[in-house]
PQR file with spaces between the fields and no chain letter, atoms N, CA, C, O and H, PARSE charges and radii, in Angstrom:
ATOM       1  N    UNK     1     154.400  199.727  256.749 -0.4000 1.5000
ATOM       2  CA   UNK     1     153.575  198.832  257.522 -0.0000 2.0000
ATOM       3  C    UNK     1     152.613  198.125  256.567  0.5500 1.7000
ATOM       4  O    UNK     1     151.889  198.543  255.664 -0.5500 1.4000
ATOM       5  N    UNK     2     152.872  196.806  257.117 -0.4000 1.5000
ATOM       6  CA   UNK     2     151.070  196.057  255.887 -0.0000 2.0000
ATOM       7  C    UNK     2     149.835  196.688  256.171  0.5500 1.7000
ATOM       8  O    UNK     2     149.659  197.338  257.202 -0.5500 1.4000
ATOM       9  H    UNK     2     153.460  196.467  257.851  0.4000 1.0000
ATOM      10  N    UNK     3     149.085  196.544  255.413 -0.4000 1.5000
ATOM      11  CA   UNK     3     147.683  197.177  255.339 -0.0000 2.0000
ATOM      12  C    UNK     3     146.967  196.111  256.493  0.5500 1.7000
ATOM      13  O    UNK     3     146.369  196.554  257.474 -0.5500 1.4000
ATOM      14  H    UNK     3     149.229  196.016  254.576  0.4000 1.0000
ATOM      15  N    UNK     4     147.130  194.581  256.209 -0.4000 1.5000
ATOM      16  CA   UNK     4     146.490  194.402  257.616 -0.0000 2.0000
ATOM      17  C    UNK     4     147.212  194.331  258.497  0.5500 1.7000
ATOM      18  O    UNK     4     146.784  193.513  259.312 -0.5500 1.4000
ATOM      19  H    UNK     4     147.616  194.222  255.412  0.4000 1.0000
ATOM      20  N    UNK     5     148.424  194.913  258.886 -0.4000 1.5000
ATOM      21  CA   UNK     5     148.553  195.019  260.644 -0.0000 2.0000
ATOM      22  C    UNK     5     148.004  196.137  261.137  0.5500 1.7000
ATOM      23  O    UNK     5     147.698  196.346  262.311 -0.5500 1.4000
ATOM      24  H    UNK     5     148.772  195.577  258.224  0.4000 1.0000
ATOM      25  N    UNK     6     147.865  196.977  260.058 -0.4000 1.5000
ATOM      26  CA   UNK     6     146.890  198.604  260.437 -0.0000 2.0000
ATOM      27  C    UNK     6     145.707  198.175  260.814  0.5500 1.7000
ATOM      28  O    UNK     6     145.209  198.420  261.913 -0.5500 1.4000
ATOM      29  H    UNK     6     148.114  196.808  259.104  0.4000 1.0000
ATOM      30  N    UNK     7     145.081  197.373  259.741 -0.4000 1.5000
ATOM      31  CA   UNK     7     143.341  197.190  260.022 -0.0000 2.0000
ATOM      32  C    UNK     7     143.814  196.439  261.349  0.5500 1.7000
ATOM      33  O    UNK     7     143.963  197.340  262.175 -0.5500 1.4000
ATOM      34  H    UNK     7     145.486  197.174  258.848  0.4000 1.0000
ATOM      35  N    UNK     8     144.033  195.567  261.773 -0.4000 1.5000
ATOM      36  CA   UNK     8     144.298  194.903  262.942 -0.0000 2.0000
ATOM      37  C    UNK     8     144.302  195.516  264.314  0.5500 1.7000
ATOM      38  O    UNK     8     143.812  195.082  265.356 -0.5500 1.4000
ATOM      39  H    UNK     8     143.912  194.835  261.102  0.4000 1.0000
ATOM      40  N    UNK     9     144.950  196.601  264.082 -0.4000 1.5000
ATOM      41  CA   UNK     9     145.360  197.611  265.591 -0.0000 2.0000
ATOM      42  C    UNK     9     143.776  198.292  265.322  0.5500 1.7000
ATOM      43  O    UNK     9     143.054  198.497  266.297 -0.5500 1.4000
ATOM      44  H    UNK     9     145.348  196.954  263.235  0.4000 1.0000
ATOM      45  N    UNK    10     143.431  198.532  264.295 -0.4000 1.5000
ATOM      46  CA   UNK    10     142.176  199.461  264.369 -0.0000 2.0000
ATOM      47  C    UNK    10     141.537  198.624  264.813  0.5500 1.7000
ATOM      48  O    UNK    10     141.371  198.702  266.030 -0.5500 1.4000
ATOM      49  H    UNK    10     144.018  198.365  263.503  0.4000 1.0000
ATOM      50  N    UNK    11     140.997  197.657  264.217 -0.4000 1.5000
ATOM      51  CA   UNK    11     139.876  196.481  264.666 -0.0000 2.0000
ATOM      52  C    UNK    11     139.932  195.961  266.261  0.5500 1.7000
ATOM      53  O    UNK    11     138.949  195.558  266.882 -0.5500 1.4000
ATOM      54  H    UNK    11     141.132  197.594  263.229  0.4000 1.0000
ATOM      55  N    UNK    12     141.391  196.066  266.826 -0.4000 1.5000
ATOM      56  CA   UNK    12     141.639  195.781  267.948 -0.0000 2.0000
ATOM      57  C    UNK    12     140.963  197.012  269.310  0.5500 1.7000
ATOM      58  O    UNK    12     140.536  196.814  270.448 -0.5500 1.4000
ATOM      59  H    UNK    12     142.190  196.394  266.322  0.4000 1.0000
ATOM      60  N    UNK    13     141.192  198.548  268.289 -0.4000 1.5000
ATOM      61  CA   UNK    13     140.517  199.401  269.068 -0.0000 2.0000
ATOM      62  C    UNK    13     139.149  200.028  268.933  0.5500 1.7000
ATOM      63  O    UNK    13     138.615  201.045  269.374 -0.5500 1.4000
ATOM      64  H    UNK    13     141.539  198.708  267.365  0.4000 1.0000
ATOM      65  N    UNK    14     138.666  198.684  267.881 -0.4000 1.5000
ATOM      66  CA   UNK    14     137.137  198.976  267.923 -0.0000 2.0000
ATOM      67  C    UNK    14     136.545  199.565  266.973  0.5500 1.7000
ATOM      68  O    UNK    14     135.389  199.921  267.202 -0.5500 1.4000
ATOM      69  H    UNK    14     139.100  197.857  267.522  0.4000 1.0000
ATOM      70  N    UNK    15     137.055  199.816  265.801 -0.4000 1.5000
ATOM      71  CA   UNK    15     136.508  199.853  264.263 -0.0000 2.0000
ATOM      72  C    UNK    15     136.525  198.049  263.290  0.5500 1.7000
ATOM      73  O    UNK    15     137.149  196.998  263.143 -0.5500 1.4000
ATOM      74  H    UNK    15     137.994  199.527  265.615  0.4000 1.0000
ATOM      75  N    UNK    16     135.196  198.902  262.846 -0.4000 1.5000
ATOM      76  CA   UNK    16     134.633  197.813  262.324 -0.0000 2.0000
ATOM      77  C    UNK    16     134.547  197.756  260.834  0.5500 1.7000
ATOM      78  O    UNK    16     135.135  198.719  260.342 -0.5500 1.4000
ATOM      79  H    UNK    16     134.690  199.756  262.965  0.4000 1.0000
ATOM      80  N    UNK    17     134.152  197.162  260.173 -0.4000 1.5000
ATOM      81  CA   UNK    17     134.858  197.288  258.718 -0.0000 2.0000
ATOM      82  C    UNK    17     133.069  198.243  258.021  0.5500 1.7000
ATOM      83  O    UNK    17     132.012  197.667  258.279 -0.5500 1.4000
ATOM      84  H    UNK    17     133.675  196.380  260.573  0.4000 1.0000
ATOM      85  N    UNK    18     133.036  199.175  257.471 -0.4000 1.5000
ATOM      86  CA   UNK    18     132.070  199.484  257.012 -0.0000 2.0000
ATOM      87  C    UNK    18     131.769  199.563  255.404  0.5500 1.7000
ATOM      88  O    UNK    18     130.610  199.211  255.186 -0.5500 1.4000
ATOM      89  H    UNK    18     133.894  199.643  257.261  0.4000 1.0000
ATOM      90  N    UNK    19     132.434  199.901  254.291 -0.4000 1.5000
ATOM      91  CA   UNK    19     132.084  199.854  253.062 -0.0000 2.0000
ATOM      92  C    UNK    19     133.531  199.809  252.119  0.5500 1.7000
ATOM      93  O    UNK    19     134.606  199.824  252.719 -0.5500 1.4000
ATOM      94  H    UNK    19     133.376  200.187  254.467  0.4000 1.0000
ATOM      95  N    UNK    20     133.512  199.774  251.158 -0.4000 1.5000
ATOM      96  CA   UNK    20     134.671  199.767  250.419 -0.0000 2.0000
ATOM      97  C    UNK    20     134.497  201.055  249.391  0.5500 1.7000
ATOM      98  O    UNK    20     133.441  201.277  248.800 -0.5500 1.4000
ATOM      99  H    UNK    20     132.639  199.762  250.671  0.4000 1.0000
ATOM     100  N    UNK    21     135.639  201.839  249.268 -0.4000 1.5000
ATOM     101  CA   UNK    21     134.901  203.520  249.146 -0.0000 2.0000
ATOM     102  C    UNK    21     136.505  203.435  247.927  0.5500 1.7000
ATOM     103  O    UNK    21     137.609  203.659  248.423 -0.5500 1.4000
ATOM     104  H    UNK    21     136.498  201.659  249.748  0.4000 1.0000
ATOM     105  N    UNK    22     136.385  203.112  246.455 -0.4000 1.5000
ATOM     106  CA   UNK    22     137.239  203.380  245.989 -0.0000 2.0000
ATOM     107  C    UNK    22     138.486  202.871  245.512  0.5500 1.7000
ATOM     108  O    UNK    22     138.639  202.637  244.313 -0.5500 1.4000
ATOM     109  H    UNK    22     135.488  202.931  246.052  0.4000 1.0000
ATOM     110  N    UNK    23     139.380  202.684  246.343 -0.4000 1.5000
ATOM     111  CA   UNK    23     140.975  202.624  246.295 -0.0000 2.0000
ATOM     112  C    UNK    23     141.240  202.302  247.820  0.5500 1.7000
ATOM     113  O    UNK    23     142.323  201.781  248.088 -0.5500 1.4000
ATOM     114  H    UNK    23     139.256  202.874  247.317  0.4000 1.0000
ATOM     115  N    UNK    24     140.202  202.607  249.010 -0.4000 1.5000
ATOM     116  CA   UNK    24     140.078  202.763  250.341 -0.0000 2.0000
ATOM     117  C    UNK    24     138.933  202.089  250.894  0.5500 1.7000
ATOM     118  O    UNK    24     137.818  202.213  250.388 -0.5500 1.4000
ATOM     119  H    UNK    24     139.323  203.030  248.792  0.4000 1.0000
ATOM     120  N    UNK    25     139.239  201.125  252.279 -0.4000 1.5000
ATOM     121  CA   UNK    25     138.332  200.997  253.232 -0.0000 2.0000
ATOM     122  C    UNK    25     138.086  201.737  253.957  0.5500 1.7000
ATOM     123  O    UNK    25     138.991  202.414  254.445 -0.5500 1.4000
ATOM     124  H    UNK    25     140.145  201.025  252.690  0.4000 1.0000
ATOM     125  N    UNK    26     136.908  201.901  254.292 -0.4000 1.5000
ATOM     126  CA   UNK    26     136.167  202.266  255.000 -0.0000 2.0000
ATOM     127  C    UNK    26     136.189  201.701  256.782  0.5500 1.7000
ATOM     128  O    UNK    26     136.122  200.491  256.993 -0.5500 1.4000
ATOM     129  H    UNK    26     136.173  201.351  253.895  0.4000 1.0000
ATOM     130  N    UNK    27     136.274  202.563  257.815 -0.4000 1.5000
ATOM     131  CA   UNK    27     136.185  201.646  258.645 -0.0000 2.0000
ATOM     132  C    UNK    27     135.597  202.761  259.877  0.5500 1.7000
ATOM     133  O    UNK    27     135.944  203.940  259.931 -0.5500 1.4000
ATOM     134  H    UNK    27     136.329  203.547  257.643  0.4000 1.0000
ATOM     135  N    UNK    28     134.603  202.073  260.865 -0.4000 1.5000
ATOM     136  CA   UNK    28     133.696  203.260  262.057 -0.0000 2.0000
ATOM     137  C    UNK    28     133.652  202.332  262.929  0.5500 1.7000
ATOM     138  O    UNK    28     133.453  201.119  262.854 -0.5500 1.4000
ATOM     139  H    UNK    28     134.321  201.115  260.821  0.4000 1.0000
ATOM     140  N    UNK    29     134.005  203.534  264.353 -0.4000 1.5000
ATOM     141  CA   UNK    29     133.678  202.809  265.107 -0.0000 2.0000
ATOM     142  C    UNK    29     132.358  203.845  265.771  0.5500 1.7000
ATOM     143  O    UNK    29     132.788  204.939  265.402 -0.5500 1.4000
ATOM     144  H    UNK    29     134.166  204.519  264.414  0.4000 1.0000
ATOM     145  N    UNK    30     131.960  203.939  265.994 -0.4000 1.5000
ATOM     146  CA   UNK    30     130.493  204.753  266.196 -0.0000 2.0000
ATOM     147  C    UNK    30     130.573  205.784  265.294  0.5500 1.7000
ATOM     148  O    UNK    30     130.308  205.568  264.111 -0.5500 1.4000
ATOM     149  H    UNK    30     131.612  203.051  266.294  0.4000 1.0000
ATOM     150  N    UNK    31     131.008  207.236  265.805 -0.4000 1.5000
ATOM     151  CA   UNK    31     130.770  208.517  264.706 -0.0000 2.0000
ATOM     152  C    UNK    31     132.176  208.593  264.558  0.5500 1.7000
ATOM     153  O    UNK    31     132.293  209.818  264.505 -0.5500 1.4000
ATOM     154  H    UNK    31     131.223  207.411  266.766  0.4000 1.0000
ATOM     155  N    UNK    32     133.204  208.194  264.465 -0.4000 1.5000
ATOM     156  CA   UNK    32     134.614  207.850  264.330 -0.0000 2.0000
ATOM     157  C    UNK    32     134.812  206.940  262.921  0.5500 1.7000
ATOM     158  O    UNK    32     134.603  205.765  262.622 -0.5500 1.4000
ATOM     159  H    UNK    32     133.110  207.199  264.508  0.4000 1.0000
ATOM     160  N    UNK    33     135.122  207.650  262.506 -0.4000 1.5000
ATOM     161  CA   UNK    33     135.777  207.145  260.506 -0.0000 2.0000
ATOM     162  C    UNK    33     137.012  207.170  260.396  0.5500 1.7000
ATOM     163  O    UNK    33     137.658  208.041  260.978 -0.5500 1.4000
ATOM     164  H    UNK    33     135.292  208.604  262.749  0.4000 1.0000
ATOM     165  N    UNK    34     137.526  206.354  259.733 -0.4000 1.5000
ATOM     166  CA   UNK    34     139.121  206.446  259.119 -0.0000 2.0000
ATOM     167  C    UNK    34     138.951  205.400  257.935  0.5500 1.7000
ATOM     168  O    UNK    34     138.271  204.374  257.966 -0.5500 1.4000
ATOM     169  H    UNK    34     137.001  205.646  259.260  0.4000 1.0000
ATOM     170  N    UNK    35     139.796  205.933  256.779 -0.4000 1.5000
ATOM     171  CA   UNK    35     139.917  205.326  255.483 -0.0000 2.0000
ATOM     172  C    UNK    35     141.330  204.674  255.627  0.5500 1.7000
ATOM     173  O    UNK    35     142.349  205.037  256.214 -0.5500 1.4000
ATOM     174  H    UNK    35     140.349  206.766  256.754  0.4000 1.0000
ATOM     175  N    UNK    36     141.055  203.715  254.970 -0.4000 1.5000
ATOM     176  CA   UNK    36     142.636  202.974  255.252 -0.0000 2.0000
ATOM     177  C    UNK    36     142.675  202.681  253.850  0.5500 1.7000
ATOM     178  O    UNK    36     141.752  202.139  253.242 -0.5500 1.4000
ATOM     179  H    UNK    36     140.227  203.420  254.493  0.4000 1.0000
ATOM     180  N    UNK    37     143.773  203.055  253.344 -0.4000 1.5000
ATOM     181  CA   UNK    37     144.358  202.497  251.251 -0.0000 2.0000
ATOM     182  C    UNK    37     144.354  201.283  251.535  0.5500 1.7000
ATOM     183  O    UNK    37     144.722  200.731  252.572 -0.5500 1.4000
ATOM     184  H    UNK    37     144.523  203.495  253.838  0.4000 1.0000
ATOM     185  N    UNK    38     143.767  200.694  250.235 -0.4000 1.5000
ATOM     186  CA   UNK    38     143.577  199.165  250.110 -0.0000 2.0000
ATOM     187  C    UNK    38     145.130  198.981  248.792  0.5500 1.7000
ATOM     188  O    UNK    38     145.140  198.908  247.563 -0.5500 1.4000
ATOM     189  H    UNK    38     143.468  201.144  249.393  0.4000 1.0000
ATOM     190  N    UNK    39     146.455  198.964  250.032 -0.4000 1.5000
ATOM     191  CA   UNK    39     147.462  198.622  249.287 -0.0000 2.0000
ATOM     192  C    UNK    39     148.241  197.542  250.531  0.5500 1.7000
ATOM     193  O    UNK    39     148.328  197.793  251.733 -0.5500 1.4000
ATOM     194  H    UNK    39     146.447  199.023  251.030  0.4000 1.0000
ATOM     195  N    UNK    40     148.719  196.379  249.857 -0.4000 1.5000
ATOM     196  CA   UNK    40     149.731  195.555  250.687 -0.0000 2.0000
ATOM     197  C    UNK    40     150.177  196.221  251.696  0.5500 1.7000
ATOM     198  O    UNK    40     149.672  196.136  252.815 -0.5500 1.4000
ATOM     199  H    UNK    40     148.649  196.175  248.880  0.4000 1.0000
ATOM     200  N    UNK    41     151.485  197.189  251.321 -0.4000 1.5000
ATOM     201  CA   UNK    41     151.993  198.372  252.047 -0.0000 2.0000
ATOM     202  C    UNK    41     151.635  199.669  252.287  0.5500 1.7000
ATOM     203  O    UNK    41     151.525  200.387  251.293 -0.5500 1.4000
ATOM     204  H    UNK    41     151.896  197.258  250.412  0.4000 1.0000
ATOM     205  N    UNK    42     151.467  200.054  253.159 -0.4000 1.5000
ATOM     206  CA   UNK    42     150.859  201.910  254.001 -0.0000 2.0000
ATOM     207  C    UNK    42     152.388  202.294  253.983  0.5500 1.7000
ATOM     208  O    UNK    42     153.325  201.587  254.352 -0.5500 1.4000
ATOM     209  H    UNK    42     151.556  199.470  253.966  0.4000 1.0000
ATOM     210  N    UNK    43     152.434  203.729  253.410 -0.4000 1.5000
ATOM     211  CA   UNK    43     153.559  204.790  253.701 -0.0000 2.0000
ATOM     212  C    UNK    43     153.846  204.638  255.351  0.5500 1.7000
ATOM     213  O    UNK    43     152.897  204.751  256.127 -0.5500 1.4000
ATOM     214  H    UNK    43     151.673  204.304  253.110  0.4000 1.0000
ATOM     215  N    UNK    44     155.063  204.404  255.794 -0.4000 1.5000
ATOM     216  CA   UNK    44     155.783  204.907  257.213 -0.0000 2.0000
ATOM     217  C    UNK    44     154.785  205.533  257.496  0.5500 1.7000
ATOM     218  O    UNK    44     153.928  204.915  258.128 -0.5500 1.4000
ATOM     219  H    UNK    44     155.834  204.313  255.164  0.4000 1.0000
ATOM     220  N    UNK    45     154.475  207.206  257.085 -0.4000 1.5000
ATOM     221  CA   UNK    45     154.192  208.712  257.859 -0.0000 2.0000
ATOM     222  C    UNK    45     152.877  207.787  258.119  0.5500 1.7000
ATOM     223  O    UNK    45     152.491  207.277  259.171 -0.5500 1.4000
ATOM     224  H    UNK    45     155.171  207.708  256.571  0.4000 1.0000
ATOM     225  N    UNK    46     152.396  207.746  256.994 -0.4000 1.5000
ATOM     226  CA   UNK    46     150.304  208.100  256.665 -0.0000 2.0000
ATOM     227  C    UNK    46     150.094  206.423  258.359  0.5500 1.7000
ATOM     228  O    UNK    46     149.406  206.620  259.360 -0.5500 1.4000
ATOM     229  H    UNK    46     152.709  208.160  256.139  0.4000 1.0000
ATOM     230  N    UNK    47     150.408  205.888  258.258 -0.4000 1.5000
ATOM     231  CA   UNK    47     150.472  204.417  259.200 -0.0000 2.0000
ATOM     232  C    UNK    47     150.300  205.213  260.542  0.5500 1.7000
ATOM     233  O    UNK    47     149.434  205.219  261.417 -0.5500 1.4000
ATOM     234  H    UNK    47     150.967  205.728  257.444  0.4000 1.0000
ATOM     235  N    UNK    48     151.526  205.908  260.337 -0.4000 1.5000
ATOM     236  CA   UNK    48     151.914  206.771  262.045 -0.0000 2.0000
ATOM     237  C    UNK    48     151.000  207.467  262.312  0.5500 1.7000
ATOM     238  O    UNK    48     150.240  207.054  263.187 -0.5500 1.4000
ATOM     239  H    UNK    48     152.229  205.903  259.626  0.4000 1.0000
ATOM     240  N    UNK    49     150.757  208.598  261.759 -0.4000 1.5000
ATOM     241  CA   UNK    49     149.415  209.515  261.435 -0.0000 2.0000
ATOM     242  C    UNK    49     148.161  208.786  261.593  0.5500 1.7000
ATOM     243  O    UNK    49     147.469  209.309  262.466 -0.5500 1.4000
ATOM     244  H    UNK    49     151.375  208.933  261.048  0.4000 1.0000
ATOM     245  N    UNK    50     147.803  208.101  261.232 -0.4000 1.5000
ATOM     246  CA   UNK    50     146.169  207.029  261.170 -0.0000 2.0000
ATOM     247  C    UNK    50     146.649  206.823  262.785  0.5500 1.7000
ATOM     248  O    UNK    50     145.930  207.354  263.631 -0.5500 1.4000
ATOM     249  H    UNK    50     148.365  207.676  260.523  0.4000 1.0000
ATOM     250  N    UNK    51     147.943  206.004  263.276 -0.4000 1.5000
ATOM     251  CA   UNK    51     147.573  205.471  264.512 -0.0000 2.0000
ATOM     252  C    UNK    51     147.502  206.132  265.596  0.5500 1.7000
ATOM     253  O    UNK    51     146.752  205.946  266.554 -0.5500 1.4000
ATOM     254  H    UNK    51     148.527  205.572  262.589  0.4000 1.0000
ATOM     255  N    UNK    52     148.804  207.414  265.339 -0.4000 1.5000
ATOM     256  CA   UNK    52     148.480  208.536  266.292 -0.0000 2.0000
ATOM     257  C    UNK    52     146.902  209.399  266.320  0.5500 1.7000
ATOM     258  O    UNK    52     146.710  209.884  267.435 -0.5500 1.4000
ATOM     259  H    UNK    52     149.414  207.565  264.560  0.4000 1.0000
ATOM     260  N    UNK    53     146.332  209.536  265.824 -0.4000 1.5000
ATOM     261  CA   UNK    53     145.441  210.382  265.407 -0.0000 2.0000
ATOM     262  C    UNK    53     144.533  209.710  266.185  0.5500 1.7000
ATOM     263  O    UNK    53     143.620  210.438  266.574 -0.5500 1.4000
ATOM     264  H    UNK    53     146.488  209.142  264.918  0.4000 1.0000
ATOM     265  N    UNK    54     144.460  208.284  266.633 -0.4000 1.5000
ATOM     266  CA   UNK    54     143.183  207.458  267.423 -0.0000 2.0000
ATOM     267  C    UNK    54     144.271  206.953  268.994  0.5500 1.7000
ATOM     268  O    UNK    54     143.853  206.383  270.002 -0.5500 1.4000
ATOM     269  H    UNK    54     145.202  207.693  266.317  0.4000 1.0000
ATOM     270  N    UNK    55     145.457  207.327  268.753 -0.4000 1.5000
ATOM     271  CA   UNK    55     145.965  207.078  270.360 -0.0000 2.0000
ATOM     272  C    UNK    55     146.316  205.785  270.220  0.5500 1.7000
ATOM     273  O    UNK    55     146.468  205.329  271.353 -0.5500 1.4000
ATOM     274  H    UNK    55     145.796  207.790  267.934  0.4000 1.0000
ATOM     275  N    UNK    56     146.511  205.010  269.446 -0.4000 1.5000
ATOM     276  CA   UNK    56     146.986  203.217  268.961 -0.0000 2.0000
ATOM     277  C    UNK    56     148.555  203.156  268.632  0.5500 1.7000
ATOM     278  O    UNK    56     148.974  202.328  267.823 -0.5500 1.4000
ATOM     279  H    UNK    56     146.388  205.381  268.526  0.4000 1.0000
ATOM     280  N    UNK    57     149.330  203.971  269.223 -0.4000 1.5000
ATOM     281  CA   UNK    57     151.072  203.958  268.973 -0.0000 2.0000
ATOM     282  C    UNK    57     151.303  202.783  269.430  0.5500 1.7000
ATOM     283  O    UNK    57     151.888  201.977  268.706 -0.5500 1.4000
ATOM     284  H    UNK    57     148.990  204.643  269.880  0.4000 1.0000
ATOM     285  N    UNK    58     150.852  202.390  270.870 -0.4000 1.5000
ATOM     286  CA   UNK    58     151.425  201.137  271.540 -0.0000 2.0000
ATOM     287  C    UNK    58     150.641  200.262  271.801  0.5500 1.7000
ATOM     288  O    UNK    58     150.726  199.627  272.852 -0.5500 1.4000
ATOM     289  H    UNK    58     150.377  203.045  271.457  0.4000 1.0000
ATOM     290  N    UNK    59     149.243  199.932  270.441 -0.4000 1.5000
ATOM     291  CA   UNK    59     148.574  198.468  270.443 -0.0000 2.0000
ATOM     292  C    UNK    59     149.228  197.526  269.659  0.5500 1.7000
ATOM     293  O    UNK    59     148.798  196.375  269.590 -0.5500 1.4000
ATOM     294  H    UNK    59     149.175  200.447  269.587  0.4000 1.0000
């Protein structure tokens, strides 16, 4: 998956972009964090995992 159709579904469910931490964004939506790799392409699993993990399979 591209890195921004990930940020996209996140941003769509309400994370907001917060700092740049590394190799990784940063992104909160209140007390809710997730790091997203700042690469073109996200691994299949780690994509699935990030979206399952916030309930975003079918945004």
């Amino acid at each position: 998956m591209k890195q921004r159709d990930l940020v996209k579904q996140l941003e769509k469910a309400g994370f907001v972009f917060y700092r740049h931490d590394g190799s990784h964004d940063i992104y909160r939506r209140g007390d809710d964090i997730e790091q997203v790799p700042r690469h073109r392409e996200i691994n299949e699993k780690l994509s699935k995992a990030i979206l399952q993990k916030w309930g975003l399979q079918n945004i």
